[in-house]
C-alpha positions in Angstrom: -17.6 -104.5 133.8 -19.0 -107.8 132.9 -19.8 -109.1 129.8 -23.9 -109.9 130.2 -24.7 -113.5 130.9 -21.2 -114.7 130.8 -19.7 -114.1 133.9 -17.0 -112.6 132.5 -14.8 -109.5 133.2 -13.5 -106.8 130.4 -10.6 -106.8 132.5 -10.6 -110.5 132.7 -9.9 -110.7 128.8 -7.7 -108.2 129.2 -5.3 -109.9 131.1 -5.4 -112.8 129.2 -4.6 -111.5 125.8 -1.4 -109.6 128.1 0.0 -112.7 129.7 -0.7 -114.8 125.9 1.3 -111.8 124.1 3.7 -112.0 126.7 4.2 -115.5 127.2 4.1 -116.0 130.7 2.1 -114.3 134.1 5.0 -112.4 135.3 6.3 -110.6 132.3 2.2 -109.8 131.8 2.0 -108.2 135.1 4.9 -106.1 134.2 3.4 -104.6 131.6 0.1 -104.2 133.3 1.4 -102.7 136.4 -0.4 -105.3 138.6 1.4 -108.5 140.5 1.8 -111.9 139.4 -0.6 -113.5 141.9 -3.0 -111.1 140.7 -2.8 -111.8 136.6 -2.9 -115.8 138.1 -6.4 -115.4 140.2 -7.8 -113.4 137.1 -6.9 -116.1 134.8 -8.3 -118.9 137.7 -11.3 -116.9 137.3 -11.6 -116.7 134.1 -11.3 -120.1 133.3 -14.3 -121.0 135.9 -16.8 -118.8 134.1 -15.5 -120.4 130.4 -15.9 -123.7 131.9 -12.9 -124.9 130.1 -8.8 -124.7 130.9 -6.9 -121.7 128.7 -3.5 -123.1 129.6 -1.8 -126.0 130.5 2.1 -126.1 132.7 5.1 -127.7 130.9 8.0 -127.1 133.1 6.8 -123.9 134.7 5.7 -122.9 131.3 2.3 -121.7 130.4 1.5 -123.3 127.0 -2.1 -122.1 125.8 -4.7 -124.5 124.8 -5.8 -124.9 120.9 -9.3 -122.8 122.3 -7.3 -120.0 124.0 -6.1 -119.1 121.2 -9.6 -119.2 119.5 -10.8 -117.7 122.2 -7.8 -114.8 121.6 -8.9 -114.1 118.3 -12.7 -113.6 119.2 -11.2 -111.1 122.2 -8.7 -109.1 119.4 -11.4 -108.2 117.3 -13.6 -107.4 120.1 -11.0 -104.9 121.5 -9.9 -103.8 118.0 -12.6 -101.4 117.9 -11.6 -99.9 121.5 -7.6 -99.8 120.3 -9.1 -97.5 117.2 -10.8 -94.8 120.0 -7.4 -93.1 120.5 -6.6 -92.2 117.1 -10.2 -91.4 116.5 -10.9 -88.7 119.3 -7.3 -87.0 118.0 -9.6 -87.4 114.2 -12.2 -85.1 115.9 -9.8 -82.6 117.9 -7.7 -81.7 115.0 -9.8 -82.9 111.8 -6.8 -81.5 109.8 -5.2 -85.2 109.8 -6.1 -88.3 109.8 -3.3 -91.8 109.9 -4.3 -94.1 107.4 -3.0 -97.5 108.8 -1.1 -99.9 105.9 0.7 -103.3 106.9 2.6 -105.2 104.0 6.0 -107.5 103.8 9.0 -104.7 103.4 9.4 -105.8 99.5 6.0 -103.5 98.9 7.6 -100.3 100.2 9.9 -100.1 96.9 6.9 -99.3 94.5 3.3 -100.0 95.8 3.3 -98.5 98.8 5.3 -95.1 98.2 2.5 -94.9 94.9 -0.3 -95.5 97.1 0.8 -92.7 99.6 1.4 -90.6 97.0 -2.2 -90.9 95.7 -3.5 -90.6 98.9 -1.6 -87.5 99.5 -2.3 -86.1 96.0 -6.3 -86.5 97.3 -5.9 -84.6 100.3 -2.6 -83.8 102.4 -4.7 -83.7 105.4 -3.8 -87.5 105.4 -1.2 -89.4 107.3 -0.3 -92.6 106.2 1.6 -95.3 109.0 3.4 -98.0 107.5 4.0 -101.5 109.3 6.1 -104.1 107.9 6.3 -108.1 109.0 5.6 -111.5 108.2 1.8 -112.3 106.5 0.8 -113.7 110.3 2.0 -110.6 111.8 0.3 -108.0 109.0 -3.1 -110.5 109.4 -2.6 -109.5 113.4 -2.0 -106.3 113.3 -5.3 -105.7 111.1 -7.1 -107.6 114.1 -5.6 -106.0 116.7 -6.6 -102.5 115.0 -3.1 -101.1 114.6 -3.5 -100.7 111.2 -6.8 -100.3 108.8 -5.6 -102.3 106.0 -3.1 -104.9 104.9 -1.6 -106.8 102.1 -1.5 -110.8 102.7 -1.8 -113.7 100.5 -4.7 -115.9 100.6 -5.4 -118.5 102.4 -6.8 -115.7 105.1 -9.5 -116.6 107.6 -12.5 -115.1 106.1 -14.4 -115.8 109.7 -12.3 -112.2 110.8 -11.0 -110.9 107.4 -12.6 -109.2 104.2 -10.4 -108.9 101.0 -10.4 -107.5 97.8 -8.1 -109.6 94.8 -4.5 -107.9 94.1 -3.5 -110.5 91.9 -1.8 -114.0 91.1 1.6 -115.1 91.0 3.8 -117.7 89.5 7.6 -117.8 91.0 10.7 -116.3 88.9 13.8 -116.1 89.3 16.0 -113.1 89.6 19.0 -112.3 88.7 21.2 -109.2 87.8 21.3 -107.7 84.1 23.3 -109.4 81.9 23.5 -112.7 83.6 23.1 -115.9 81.1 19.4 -116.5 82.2 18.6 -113.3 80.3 18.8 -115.7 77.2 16.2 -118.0 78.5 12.6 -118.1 78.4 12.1 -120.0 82.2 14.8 -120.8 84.0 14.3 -124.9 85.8 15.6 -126.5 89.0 18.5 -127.7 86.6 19.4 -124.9 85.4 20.5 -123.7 89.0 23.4 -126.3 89.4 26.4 -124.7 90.1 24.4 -120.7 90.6 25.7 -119.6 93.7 21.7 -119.0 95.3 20.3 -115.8 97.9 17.9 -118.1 99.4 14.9 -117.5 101.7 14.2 -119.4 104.9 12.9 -123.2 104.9 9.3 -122.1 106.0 8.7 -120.2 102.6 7.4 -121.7 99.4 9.8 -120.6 97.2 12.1 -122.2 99.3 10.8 -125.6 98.5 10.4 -124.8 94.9 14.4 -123.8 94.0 16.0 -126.2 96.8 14.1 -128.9 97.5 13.7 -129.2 93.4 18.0 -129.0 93.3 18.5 -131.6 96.2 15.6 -134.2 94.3 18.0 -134.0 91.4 20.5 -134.7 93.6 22.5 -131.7 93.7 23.5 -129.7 96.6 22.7 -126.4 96.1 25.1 -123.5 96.4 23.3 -121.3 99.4 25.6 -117.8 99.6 23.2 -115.7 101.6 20.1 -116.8 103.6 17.3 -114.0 104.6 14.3 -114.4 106.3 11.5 -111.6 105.0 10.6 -110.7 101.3 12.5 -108.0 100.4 15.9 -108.6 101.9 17.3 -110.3 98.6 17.1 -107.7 96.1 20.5 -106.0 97.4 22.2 -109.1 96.7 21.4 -110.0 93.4 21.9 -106.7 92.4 25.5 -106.8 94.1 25.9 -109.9 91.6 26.5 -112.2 94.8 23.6 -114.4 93.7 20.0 -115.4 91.8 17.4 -115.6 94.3 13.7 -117.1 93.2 10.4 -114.8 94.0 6.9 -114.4 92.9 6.3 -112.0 89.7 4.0 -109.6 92.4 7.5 -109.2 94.9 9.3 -108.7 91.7 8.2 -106.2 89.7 8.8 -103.9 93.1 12.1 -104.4 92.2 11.6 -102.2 88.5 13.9 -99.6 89.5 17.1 -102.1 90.9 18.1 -102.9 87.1 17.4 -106.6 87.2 15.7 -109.1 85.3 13.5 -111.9 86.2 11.8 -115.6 84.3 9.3 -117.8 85.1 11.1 -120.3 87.7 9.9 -124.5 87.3 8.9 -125.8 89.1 6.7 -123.3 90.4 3.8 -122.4 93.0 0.7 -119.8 92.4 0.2 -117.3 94.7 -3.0 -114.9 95.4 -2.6 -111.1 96.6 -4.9 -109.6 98.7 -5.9 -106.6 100.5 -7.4 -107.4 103.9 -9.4 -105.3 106.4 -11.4 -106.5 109.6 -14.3 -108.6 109.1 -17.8 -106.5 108.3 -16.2 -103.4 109.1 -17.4 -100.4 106.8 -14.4 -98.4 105.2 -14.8 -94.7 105.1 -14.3 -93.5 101.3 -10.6 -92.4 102.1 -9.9 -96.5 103.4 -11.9 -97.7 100.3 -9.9 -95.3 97.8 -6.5 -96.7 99.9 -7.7 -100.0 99.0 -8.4 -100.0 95.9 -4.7 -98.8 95.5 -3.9 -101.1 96.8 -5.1 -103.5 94.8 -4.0 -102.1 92.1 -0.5 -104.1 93.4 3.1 -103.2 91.6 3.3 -101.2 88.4 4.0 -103.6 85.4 7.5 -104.3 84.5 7.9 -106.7 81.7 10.2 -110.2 82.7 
């Protein structure tokens, strides 16, 4: 089927949002059932009716151009709404369920989530709720892609695809176990982490940069124990007494029921919770009551 005016096939953007996922033509035709030379003419094709190159070789690589991957995004929402058809026609066979799609990082699956599903269940147990955990650009893609309805992300977002409702700002802490000597202390400083033996989170993070590029400007080398990679994963460490870790106060007070403690961290960074959703799409009453408890974020547990 073309798209009117354009030139372009359905197929066509199908392929190319395969072999982009994918990474390369052949692993694309794998999963499409079709041959390489095939995916490689559609793409040829395709890129004669755009009038501009998708990809450009590096070593018998396919690298994708800055406006593929614009192009990707406007082709994701498109197709969001067919990837929702599925799960919608079993809706209407059997209109005794119906999934309820929720993407977050893992560390809301200690409190927020497991309250939200439990609300939503309390409302009508004809609801299934599926759970997807990842990093904030993987939650952000999921939403787009329609594998979920809703997610939890931290602004910035791009509000050219996305609609959000506030959560809720926070300032980073530190945490630690119970009875640790911070408990003494009103904030705990870069300085104050000399000689802490540290659960620390990997480089590309923010608190990252707050705790251990603040200790290495004073000219200390920080004391790095355990390194992990996803909000969430630290929690059984401090708890074990291996380390302190730094956080936000939203990730931390999912951690109310682990029996540790947590201060305001300097320096610091502010960050903004949000529930996200695809752009102008209108959410039935049982996504809207999901949202908004979603956005009611962790229950409050005083530092």
């Amino acid at each position: 089927m073309d798209i009117t005016g354009s030139g372009v096939r359905i197929r066509q953007l199908q392929i190319l949002r395969e072999v982009m996922r994918a990474g390369s033509e052949r692993l694309a035709a794998q999963v499409l059932r079709i041959t390489q030379p095939a995916v490689s003419q559609n793409v040829k094709q395709l890129e004669e009716a755009l009038g501009f190159a998708l990809f450009r070789r590096e070593n018998n690589r396919l690298i994708p151009t800055a406006k593929a991957w614009e192009f990707l995004r406007t082709i994701d929402a498109a197709f969001a709404g067919l990837d929702r058809i599925g799960p919608s026609i079993e809706f209407l066979r059997n209109n005794d369920t119906r999934l309820i799609g929720i993407a977050a990082p893992s560390a809301f699956s200690f409190v927020t989530l497991p309250r939200v599903v439990k609300r939503i269940r309390e409302k009508s147990r004809s609801y299934t709720v599926q759970v997807k955990t990842g990093t904030y650009q993987q939650i952000a893609e999921h939403v787009l892609n329609g594998r979920v309805d809703l997610g939890i992300s931290r602004l910035p977002i791009d509000e050219r695809i996305l609609d959000w409702m506030p959560i809720g700002s926070a300032t980073n802490v530190c945490l630690f176990p119970e009875n640790h000597r911070f408990a003494m202390q009103e904030m705990v400083t870069a300085e104050d982490l000399i000689g802490e033996a540290i659960i620390d989170i990997d480089p590309q993070f923010a608190s990252h940069q707050m705790s251990v590029n603040a200790l290495r400007y004073l000219g200390a080398a920080p004391e790095i124990v355990v390194e992990y990679d996803s909000n969430g994963h630290d929690i059984g460490f401090v708890t074990a007494g291996i380390g302190v870790s730094i956080t936000n106060e939203i990730v931390a007070k999912e951690y109310a029921n682990f029996g540790i403690e947590f201060r305001r961290f300097l320096p610091g960074a502010v960050y903004h919770y949000v529930v996200v959703w695809q752009k102008d799409r209108k959410l039935s009453d049982s996504l809207r009551f999901a949202a908004e408890q979603l956005a009611m974020g962790p229950t409050d547990q005083a530092a």
